[in-house]
SETI-823217 format. One record per residue (C-alpha): x, y, z; residue in one letter. Coordinates in nm, 3 decimals, m for minus. Last residue first. Layout:
<atoms>
> X/Y/Z/A
...
</atoms>
This chain:
<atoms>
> m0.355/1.950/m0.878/X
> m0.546/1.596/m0.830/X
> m0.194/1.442/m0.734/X
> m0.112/1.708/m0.495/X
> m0.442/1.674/m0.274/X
> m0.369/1.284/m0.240/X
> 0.008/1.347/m0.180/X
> m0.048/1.643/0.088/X
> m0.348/1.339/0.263/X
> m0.056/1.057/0.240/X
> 0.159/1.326/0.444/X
> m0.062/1.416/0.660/X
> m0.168/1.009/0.787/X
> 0.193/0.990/0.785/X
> 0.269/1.225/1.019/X
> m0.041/1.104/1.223/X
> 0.088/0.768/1.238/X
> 0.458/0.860/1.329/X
> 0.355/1.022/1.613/X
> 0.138/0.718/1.721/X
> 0.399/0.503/1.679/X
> 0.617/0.699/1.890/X
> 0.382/0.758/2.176/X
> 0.320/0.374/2.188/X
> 0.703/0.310/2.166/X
> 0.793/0.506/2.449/X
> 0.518/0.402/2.651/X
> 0.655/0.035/2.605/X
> 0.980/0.199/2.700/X
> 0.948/0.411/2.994/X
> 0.708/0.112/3.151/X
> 0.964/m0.103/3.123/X
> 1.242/0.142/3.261/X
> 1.027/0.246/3.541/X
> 1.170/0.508/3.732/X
> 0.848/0.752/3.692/X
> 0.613/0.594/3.431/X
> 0.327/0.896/3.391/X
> 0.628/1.199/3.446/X
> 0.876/1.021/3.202/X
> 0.691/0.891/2.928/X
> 0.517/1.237/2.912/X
> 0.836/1.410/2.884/X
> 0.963/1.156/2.660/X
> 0.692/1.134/2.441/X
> 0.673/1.501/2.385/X
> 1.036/1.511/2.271/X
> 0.970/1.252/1.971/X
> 1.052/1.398/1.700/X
> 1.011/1.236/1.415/X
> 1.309/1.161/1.229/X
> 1.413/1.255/0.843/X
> 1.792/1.090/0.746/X
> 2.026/1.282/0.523/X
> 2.252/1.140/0.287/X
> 2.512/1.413/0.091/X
> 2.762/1.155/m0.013/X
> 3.016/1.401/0.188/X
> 2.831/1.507/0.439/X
> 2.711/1.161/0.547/X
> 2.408/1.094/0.798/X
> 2.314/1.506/0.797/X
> 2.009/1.458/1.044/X
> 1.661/1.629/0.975/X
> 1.427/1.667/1.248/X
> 1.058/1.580/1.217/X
> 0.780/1.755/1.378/X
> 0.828/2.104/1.263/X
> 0.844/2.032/0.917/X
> 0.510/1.829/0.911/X
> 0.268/2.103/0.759/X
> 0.258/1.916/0.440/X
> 0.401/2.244/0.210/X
> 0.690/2.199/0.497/X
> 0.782/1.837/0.451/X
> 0.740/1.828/0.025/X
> 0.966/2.138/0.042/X
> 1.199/2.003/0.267/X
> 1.231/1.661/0.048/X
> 1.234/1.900/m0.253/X
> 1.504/2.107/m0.113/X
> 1.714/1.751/m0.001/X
> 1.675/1.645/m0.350/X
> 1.599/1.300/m0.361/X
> 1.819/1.091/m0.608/X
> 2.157/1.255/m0.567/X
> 2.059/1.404/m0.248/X
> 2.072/1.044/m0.066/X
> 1.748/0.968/0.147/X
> 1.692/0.820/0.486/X
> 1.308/0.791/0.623/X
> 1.263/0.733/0.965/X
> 1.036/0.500/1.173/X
> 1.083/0.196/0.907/X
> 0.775/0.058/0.778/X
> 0.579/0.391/0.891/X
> 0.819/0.642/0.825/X
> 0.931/0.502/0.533/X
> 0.551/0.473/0.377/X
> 0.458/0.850/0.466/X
> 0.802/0.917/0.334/X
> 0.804/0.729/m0.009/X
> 0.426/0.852/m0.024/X
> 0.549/1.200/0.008/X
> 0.824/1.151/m0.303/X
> 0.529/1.013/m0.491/X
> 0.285/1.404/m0.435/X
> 0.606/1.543/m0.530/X
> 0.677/1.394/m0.808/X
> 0.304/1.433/m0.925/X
> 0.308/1.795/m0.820/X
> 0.615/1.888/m1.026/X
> 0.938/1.990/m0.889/X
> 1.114/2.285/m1.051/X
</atoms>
C-alpha cells in the first residue's frame, strides 16, 4: 500500500510533467502503473487523460491529456485554416493541461496534510 506522502509526490511529478512536458511517461519499475491510476482517479483527472502502453515489455506507459474537445472546437471556429487550427490547438491544449495540473497540485496539497 501507497502512502499519502508518496502519493501526494508522485502527483507533483505529474502536475509538473504535464506542464514542462505535455505528458508524463513513467516505467512500472519505479512508478507503479496502479498507483499512477490510483493517484489519477482519487484526483478526479482519469477521464481526461489517456494512458498509452509505450513498451510492453519494459512496462513504460505514457499519461496524455485528451484533447478531443479542442479539436472539435478548433475545427468548427477555424474552418480550413491550418494556422488558425494550430495556434488554437495549442491554446486549448495548454489550457487543458493547466487545469489538470492545477487538480492535481490541489490532490497533493490535501494528501500531504492527511
Amino acid at each position: 500500500m501507497v502512502d499519502t506522502e508518496e502519493k501526494a509526490l508522485l502527483a507533483r511529478r505529474i502536475a509538473s510533467a504535464l506542464r514542462h512536458y505535455g505528458g508524463f511517461v513513467y516505467e512500472d519499475d519505479l512508478d507503479k502503473h496502479s498507483t499512477v491510476i490510483e493517484v489519477i482517479r482519487e484526483a478526479g483527472v482519469n477521464l481526461a487523460l489517456s494512458i498509452a502502453l509505450l513498451d510492453p515489455r519494459r512496462r513504460i506507459y505514457a499519461l496524455i491529456p485528451i484533447d478531443r474537445r479542442c479539436k472539435v472546437s478548433c475545427n468548427s471556429s477555424c474552418g480550413n485554416d491550418p494556422k488558425c487550427i494550430s495556434e488554437c490547438m495549442d491554446k486549448c491544449r495548454s489550457e487543458i493541461v493547466a487545469k489538470i495540473a492545477e487538480i492535481l497540485e490541489r490532490y497533493a496539497r490535501r494528501a500531504a496534510k492527511h
